[in-house]
C-alpha positions as CSV (number, residue, x, y, z in Angstrom):
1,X,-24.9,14.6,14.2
2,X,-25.2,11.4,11.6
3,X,-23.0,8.4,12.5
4,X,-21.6,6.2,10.1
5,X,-19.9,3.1,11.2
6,X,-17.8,1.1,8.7
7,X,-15.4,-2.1,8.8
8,X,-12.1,-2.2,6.6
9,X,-12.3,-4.5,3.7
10,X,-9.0,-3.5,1.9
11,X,-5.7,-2.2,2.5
12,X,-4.7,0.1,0.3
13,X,-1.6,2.8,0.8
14,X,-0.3,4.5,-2.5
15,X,2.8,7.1,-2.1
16,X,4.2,9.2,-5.1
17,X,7.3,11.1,-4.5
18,X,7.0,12.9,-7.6
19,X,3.5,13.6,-8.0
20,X,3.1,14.6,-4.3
21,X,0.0,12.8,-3.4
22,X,-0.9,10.4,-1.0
23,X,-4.1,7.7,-1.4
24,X,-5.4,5.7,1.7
25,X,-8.0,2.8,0.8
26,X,-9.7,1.0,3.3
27,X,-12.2,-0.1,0.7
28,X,-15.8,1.6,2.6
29,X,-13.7,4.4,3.1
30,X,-11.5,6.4,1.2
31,X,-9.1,9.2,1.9
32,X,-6.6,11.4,-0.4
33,X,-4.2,14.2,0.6
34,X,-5.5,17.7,-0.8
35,X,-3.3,20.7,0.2
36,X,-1.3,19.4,2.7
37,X,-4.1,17.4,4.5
38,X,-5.5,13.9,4.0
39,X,-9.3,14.5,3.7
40,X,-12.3,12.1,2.9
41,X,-13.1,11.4,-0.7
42,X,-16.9,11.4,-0.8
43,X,-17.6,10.2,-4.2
44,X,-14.0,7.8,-4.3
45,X,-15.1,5.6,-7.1
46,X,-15.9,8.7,-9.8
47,X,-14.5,12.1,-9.9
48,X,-13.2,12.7,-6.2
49,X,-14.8,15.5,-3.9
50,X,-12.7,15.8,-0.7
51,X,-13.7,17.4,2.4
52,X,-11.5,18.1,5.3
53,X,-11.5,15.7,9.1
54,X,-11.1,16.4,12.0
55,X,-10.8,15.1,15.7
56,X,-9.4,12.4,14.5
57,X,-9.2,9.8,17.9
58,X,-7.7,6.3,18.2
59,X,-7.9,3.4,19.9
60,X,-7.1,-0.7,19.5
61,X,-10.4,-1.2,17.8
62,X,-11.8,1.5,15.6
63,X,-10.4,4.9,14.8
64,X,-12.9,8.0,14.9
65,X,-13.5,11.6,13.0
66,X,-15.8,14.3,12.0
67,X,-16.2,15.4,8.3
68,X,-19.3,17.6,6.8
69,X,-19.9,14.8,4.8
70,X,-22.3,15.6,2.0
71,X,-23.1,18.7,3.6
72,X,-23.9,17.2,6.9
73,X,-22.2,16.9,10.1
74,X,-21.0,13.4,10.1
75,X,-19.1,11.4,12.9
76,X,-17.3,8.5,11.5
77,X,-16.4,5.0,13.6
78,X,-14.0,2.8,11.4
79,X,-13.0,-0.4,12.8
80,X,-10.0,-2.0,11.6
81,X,-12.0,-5.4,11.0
82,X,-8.9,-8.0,10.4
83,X,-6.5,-5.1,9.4
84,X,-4.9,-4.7,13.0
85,X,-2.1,-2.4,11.2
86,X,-5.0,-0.2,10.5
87,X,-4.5,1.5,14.0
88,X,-0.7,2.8,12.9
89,X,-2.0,4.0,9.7
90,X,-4.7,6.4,11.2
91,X,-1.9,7.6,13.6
92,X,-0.4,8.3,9.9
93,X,-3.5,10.0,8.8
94,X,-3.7,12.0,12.4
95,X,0.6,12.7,12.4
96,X,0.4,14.2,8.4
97,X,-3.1,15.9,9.4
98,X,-0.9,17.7,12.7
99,X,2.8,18.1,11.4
100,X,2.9,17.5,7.5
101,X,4.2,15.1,5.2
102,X,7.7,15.4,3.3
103,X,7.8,14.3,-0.4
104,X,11.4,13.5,-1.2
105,X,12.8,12.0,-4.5
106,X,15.2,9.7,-2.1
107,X,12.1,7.8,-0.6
108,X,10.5,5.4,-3.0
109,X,7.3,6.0,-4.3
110,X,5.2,2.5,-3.8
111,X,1.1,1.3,-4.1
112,X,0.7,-1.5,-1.7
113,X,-3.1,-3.3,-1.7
114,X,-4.0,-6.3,0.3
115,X,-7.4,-7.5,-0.2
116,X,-8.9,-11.2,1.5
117,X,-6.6,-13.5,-1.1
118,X,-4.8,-11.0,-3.1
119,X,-1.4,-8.8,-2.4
120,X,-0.3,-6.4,-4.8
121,X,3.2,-4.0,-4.3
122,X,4.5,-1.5,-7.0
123,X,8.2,-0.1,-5.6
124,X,10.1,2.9,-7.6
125,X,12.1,5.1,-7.4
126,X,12.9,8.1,-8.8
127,X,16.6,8.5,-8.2
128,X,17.4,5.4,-9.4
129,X,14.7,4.8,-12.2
130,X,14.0,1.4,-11.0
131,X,10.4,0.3,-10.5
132,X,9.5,-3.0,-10.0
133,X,6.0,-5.4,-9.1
134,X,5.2,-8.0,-6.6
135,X,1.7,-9.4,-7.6
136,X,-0.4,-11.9,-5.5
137,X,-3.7,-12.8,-7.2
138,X,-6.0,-15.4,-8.1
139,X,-4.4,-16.0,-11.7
140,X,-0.4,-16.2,-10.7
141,X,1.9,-15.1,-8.2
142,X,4.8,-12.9,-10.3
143,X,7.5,-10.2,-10.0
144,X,8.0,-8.0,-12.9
145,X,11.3,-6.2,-12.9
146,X,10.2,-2.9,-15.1
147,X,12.7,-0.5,-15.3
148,X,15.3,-0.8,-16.1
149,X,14.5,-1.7,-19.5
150,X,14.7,-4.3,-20.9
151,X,12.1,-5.8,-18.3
152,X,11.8,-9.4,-17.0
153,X,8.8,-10.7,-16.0
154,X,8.8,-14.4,-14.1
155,X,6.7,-16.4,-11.2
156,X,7.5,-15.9,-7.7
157,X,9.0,-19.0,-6.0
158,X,9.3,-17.6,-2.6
159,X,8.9,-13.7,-1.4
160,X,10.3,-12.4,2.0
161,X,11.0,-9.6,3.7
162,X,13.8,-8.9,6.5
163,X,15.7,-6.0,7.8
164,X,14.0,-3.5,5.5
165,X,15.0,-5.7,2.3
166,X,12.2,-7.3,-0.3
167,X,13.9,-10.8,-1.6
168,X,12.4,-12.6,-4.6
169,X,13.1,-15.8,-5.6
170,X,11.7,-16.8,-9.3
171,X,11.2,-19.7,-10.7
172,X,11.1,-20.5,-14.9
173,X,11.7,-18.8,-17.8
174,X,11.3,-14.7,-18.6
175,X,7.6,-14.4,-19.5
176,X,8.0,-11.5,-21.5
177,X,11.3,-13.1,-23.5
178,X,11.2,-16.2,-25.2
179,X,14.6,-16.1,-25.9
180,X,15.9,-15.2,-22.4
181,X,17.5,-18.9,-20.8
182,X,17.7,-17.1,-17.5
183,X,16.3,-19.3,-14.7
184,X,16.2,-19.3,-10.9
185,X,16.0,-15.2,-11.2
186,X,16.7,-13.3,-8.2
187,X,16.0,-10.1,-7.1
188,X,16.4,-7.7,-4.0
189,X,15.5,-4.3,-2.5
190,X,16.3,-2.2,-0.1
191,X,13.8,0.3,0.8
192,X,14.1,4.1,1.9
193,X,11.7,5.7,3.1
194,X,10.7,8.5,5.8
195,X,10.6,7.2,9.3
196,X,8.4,9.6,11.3
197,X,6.1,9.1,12.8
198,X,6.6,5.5,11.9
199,X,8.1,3.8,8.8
200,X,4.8,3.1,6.9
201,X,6.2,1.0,3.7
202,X,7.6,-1.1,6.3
203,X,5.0,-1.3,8.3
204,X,3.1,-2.7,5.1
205,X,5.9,-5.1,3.7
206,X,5.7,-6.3,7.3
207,X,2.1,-7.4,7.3
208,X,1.9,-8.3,3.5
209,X,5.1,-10.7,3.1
210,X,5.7,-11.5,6.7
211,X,2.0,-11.5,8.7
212,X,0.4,-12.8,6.2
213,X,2.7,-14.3,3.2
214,X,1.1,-17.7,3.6
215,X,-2.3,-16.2,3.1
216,X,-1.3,-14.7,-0.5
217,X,1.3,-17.7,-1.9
218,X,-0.7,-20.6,-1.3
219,X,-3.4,-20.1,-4.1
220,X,-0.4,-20.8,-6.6
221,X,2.5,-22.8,-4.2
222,X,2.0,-25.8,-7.0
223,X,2.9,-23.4,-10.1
């Protein structure tokens, strides 16, 4: 059997209520969820081709499977590199493999991607029709508040997360309205959001805007 032994370089979790899919990006590896499974994408940056995994095993370092991987009998080592949280999202990956996952307009729908120096967070929901962005990246640090309409667009002062609430403090003028005067813009969220086996999106706001918030701000703190 072919081993293949990769480190995560990216963490990437996308949920869509609506849509029903599920996208997990660990940047040398990448898996989707195809008829009630999350299998390996072998081609994931053109048209995806997913095969199924299996024994799927877990430990403080790495996290193991098999796949026929390109028509081969592969056995694959992934080590969670600097991504610690890793670990809870392969449980993820193993508990939706084993019991399911439940798609439910109530839970918002969210893409969360944390790279070396850059956080990014989409939140919606479908209930509601809110939908807003958190964006971390080498060019600014800003929250866009997209739906409702009309949207407001400003740069983050301060971002935190406690007791399963996003908190965004803005600083300036709307960036997408001239003629909007508002200033020191503030925003909150409470998320919802399916709790077995674990509460993922929380599990990822943790990490992103607690773990590692002073990672992500500080490329813009003098904005």
């Amino acid at each position: 059997m072919k081993v293949i032994k990769k480190k995560i370089s990216v963490l990437g979790v996308k949920y869509n209520s609506k849509r029903k899919w599920i996208d997990i990006n660990f940047g040398s590896v990448v898996f989707r969820l195809l008829q009630g499974q999350i299998m390996i994408d072998e081609t994931p940056y053109s048209d995806e081709h997913l095969v199924p995994i299996k024994n799927i095993a877990i430990n403080e370092k790495c996290f193991s499977f098999d796949s026929f991987y390109k028509n081969q009998d592969t056995h694959f080592e992934v080590h969670y590199s600097s991504f610690d949280i890793a670990m809870l999202i392969a449980n993820y990956i193993k508990y939706i493999n084993e019991y399911g996952v439940v798609f439910n307009n109530e839970y918002d729908s969210f893409d969360f991607l944390a790279e070396r120096k850059e956080l990014h967070l989409s939140l919606g929901n479908e209930l509601t029709g809110k939908r807003i962005v958190v964006s971390y990246n080498k060019y600014r640090n800003y929250f866009s508040l997209v739906y409702p309409e009309p949207g407001k667009q400003f740069l983050i002062d301060n971002c935190t997360y406690e007791n399963s609430t996003i908190h965004v403090k803005c600083k300036g003028h709307n960036l997408w309205d001239e003629s909007d005067l508002i200033t020191g813009y503030t925003y909150q969220w409470k998320i919802n959001f399916d709790s077995k086996p674990v509460n993922i999106l929380d599990i990822l706001l943790h990490f992103g805007f607690v773990t590692n918030i002073s990672i992500y701000s500080q490329q813009h703190s003098d904005n």
